[in-house]
Backbone as a ProteinNet text record, in pm:
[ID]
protein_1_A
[PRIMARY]
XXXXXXXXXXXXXXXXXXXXXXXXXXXXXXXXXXXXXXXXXXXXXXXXXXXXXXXXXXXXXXXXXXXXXXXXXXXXXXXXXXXXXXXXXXXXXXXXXXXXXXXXXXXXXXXXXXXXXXXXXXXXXXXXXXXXXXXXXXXXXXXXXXXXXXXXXXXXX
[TERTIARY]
2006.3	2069.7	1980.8	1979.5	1872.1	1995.1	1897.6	2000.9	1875	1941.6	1884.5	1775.5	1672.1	1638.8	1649.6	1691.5	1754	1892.1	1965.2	2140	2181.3	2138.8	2194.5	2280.3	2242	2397.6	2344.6	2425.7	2385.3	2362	2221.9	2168.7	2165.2	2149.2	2119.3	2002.7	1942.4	1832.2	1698.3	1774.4	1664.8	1664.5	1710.4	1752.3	1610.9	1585.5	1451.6	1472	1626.5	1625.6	1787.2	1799.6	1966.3	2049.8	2140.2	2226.2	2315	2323.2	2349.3	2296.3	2136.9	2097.3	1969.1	1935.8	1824	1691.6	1674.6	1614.8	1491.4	1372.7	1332.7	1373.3	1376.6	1438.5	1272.8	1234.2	1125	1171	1162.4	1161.8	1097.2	996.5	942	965	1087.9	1131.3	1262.3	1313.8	1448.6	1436.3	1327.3	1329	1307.2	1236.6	1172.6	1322.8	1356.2	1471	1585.7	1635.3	1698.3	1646.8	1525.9	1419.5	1433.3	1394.4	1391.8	1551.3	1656.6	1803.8	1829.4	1772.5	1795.2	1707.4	1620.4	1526	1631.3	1639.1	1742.8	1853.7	1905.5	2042.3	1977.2	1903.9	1843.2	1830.5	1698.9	1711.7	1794.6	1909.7	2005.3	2105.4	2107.2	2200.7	2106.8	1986.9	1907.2	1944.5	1945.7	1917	2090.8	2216.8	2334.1	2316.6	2267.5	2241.2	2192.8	2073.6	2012.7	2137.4	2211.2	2308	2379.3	2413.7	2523.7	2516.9	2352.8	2299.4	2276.6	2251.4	2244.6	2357.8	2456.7	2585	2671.1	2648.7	2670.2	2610	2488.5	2432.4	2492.9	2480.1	2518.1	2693.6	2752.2	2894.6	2871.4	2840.6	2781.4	2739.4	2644.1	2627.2	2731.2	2777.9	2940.9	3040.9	3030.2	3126.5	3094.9	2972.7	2935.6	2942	2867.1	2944	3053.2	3172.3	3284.5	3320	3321.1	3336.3	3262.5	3211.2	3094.6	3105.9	3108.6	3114.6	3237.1	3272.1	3388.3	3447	3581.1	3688.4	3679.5	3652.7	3634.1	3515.2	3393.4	3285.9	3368.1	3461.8	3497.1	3547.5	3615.6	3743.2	3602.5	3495.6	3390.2	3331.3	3278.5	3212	3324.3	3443.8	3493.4	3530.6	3475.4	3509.4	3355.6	3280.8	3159.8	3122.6	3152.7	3183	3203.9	3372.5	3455.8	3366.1	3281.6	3186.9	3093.8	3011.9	2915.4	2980.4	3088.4	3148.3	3176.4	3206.2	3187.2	3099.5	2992.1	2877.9	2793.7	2816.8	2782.5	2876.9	2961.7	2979.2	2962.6	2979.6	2955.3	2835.1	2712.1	2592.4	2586.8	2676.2	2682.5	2760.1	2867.1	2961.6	2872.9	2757.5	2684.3	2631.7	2563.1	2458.3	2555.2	2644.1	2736.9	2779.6	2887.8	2931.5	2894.5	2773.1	2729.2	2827.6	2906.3	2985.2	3065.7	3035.9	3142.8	3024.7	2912.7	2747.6	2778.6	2774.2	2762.7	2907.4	2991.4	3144.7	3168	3074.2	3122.7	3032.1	2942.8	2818.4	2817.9	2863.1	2864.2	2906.4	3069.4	3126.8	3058.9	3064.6	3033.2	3131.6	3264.9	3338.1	3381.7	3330.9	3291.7	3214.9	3060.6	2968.3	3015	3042.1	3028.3	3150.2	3267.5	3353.3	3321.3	3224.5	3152.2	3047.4	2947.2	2896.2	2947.4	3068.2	3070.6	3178.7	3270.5	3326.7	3192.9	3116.9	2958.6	2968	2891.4	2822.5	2927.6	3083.4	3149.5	3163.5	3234.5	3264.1	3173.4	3079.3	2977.3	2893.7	2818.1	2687.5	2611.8	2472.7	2392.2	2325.7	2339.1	2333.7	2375	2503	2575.5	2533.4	2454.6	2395.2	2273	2183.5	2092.7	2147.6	2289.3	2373.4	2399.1	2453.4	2456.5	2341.1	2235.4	2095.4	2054.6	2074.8	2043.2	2119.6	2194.1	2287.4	2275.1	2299.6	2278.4	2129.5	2022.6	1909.2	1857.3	1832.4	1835.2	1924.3	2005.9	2138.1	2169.6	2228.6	2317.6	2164.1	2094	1961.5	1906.3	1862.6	1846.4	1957	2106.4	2184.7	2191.4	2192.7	2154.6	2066.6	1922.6	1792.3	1779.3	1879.6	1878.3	1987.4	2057.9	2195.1	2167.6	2134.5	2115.5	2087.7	1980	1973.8	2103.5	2195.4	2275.2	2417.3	2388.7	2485.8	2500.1	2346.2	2295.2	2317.6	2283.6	2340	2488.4	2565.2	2761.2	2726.9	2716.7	2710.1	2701.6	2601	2533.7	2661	2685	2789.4	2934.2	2929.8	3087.7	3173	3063.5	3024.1	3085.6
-11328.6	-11211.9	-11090	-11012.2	-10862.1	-10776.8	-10620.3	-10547.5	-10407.5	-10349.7	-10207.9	-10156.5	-10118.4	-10036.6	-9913.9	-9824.6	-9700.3	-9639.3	-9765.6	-9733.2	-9831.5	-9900.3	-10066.5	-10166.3	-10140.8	-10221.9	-10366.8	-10451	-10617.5	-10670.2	-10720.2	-10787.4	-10942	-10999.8	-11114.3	-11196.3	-11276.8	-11296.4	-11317.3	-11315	-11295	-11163.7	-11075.8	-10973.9	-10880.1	-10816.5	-10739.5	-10635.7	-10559.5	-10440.1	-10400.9	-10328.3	-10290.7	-10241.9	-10293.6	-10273.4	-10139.3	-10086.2	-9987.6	-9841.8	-9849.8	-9723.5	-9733.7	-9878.4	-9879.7	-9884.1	-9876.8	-9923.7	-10052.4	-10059.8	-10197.2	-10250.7	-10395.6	-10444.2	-10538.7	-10477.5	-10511.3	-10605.2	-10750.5	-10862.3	-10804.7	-10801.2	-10747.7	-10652.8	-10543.6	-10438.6	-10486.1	-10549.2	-10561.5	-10714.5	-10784.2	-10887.4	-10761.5	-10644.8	-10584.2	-10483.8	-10439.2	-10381.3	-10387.5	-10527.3	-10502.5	-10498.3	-10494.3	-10448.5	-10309.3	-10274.8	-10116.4	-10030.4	-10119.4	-10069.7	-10094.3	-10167	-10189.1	-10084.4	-10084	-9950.6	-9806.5	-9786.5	-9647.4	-9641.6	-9795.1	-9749.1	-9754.1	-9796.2	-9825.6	-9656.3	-9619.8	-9490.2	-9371.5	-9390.3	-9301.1	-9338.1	-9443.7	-9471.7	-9421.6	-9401.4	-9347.5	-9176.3	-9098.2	-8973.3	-8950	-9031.6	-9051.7	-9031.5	-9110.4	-9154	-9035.2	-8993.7	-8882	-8764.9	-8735.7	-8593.3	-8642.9	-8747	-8792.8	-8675.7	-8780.4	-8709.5	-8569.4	-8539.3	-8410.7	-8312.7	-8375.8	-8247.9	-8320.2	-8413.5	-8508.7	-8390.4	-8366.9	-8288.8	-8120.1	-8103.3	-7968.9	-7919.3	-8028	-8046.6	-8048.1	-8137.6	-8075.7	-8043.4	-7941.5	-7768	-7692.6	-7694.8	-7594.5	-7625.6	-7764.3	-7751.9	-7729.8	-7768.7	-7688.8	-7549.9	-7442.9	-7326	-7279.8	-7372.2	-7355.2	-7348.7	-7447	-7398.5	-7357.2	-7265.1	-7158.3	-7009.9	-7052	-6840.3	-6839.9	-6889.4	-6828.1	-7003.6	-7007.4	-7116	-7186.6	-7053.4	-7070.8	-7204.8	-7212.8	-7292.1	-7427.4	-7444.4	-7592	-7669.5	-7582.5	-7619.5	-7646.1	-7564.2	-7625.4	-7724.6	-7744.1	-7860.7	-7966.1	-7989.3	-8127.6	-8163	-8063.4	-8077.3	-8164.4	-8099.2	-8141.2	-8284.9	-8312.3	-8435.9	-8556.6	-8477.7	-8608.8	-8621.3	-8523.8	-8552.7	-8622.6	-8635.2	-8703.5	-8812	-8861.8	-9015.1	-9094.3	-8984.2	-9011.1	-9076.9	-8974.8	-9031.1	-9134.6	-9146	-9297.7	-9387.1	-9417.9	-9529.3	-9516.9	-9434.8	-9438.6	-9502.2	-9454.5	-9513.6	-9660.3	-9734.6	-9877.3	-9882.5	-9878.5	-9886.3	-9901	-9766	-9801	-9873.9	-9920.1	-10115.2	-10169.4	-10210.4	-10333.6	-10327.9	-10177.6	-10161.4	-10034.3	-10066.5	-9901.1	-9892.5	-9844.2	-9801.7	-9654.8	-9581	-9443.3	-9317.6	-9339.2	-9286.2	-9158.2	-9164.6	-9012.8	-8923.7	-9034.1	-8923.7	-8865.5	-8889.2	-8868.5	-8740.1	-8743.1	-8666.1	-8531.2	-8585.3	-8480.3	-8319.6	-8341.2	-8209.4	-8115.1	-7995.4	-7944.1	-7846.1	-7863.2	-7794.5	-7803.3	-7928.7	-7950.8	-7910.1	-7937.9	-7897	-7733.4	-7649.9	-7524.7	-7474.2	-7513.7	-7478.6	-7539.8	-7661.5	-7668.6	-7571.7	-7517.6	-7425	-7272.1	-7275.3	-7124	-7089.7	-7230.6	-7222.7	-7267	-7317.8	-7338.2	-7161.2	-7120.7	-7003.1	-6894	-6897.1	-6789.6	-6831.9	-6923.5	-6969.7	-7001.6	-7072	-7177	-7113	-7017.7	-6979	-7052	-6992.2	-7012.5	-7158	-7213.9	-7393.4	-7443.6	-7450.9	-7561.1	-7522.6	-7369.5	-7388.8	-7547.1	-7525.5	-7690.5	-7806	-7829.9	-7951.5	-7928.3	-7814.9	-7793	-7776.9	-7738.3	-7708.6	-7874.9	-7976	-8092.6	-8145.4	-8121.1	-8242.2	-8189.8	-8092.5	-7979.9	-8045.3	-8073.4	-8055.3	-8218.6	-8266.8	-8397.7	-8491.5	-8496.6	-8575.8	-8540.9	-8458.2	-8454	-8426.9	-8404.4	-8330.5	-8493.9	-8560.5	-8694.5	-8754.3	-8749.8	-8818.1	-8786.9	-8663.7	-8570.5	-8650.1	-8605.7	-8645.5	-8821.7	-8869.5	-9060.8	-9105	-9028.4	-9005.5	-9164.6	-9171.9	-9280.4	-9419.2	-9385.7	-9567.7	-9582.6	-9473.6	-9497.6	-9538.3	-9511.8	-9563.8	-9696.2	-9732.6	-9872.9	-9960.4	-9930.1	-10007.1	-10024.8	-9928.3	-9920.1	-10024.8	-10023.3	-10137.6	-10239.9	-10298.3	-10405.7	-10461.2	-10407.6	-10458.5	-10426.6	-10383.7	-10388.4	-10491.5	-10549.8	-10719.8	-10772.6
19496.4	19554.5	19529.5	19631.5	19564.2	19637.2	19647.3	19628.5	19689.7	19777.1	19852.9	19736.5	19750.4	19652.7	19701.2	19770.3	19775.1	19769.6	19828.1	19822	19737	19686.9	19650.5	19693.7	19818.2	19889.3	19867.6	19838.1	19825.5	19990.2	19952.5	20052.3	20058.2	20150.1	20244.6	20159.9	20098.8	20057.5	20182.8	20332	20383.3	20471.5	20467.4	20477.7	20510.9	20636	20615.8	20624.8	20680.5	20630.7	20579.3	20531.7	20470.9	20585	20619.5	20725.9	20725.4	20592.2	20552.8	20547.5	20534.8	20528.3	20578.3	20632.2	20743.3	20642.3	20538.7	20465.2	20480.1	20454.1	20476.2	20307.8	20273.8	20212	20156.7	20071	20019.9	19893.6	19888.4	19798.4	19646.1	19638.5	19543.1	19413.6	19481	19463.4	19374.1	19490.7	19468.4	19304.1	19288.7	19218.6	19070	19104.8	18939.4	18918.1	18964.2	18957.6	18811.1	18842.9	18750	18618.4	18552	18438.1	18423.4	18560.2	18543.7	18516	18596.6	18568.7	18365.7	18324.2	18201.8	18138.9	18199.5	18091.5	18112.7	18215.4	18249.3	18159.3	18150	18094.8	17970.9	17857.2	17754.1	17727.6	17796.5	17791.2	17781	17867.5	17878.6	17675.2	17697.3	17560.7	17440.1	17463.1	17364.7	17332	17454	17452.2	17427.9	17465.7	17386.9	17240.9	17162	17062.6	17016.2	17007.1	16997.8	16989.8	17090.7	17103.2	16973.1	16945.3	16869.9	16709.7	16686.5	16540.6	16559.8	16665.9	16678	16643.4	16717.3	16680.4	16504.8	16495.6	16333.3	16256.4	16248.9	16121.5	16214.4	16314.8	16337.9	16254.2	16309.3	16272	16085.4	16010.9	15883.4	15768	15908.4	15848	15882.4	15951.6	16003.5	15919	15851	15771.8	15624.4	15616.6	15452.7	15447.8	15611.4	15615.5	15613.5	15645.5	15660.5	15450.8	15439.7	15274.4	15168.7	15212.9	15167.6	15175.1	15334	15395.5	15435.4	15551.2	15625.7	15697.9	15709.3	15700.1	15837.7	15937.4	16090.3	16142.8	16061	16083.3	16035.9	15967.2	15939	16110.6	16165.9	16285.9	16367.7	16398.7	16530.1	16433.8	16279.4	16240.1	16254.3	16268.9	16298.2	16442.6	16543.5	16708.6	16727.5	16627.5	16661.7	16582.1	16517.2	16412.3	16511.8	16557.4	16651.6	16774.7	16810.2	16967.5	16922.2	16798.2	16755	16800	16682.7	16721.5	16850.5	16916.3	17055.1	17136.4	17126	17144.9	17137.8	16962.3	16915.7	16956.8	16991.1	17044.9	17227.1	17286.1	17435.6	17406.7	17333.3	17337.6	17351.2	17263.8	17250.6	17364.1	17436.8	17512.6	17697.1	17724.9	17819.9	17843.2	17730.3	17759.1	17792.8	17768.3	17767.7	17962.3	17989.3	18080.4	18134.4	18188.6	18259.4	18414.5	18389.6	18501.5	18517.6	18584.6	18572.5	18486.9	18515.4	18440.4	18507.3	18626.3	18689.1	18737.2	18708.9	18728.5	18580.9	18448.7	18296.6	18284.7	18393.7	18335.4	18441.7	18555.7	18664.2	18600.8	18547.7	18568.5	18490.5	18442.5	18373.7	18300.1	18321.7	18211.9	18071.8	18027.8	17847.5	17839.2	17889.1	17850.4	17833.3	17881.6	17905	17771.9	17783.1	17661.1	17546.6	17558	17412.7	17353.7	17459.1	17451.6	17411.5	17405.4	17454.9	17325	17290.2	17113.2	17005.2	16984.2	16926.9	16951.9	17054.1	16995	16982.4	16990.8	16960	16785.2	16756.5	16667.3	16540.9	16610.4	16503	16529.7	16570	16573.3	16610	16657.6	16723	16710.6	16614.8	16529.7	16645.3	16700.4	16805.6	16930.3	16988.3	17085.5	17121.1	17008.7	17023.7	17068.4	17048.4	17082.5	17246.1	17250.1	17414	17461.4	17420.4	17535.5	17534.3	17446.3	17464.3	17491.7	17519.6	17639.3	17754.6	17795.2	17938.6	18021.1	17895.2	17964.2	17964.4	17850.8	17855.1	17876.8	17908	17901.4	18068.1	18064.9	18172.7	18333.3	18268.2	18364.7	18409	18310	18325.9	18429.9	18367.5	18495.1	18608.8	18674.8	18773.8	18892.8	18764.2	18812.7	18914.3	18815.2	18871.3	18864.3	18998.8	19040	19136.3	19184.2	19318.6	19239.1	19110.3	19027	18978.1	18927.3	18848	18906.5	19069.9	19149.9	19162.8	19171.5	19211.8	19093.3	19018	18876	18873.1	18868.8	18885.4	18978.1	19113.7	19246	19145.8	19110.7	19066	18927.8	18848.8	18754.5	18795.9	18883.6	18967.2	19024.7	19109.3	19167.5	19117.9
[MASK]
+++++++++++++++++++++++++++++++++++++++++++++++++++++++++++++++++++++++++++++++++++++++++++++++++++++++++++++++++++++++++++++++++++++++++++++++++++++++++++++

């Protein structure tokens, strides 16, 4: 079985072009593919992974500030704690079942109220957690909106 390499619609094995998006239906393509769908999602669960520890140690320091200076840094170090955890397991959770990649990543109204309690609240520390997910994370899903469709296609099946 192969599969569009531009839309991923499941093809014909003798199939010369995608009936779908007119596509020619290059064998070759469609055989390396799913290597490359595994590196993407590999990748993507990496730069997951990555945000995780990222807001883990951000979360804390907010909370060693929190019982240090002022009480307020504890409440964003455990928002940021529970998003780490999050994270770490979505990370494991995408290899397994990459499905729903670009409807999790699309919106942008967490990102933005995570951003915006971080730097009211937690100071300028929990901005880094948002500029790296904003930019690597969510910029990445953006960027390989169309593989990440094709992959959902492909484990949907």
């Amino acid at each position: 079985m192969k599969y569009c390499v531009k839309c991923g619609n499941e093809l014909l094995d003798e199939a010369v072009i995608c009936p779908k998006c007119g596509c020619a239906a290059d064998l070759a393509q469609s055989q390396s593919i799913s290597q490359n769908d595994n590196d993407l999602v590999n990748e993507l669960s990496n730069k997951v992974k990555m945000n995780g520890i990222i807001w883990l140690v951000i979360g804390c320091i907010q909370i060693l500030l929190g019982l240090f200076v002022q009480y307020v840094f504890l409440i964003v170090g455990i928002l940021n704690i529970v998003t780490a955890i999050s994270d770490m397991n979505y990370s494991k959770q995408v290899i397994t079942s990459p499905v729903g990649i670009y409807k999790k990543f699309e919106p942008l109204v967490m990102p933005i109220i995570t951003l915006i309690y971080n730097l009211v609240l937690g100071g300028v520390i929990g901005v880094v957690g948002s500029a790296y997910y904003l930019v690597a994370i969510r910029g990445f899903v953006m960027n390989n909106r169309s593989k990440f469709e094709h992959i959902e296609q492909q484990y949907s099946a």
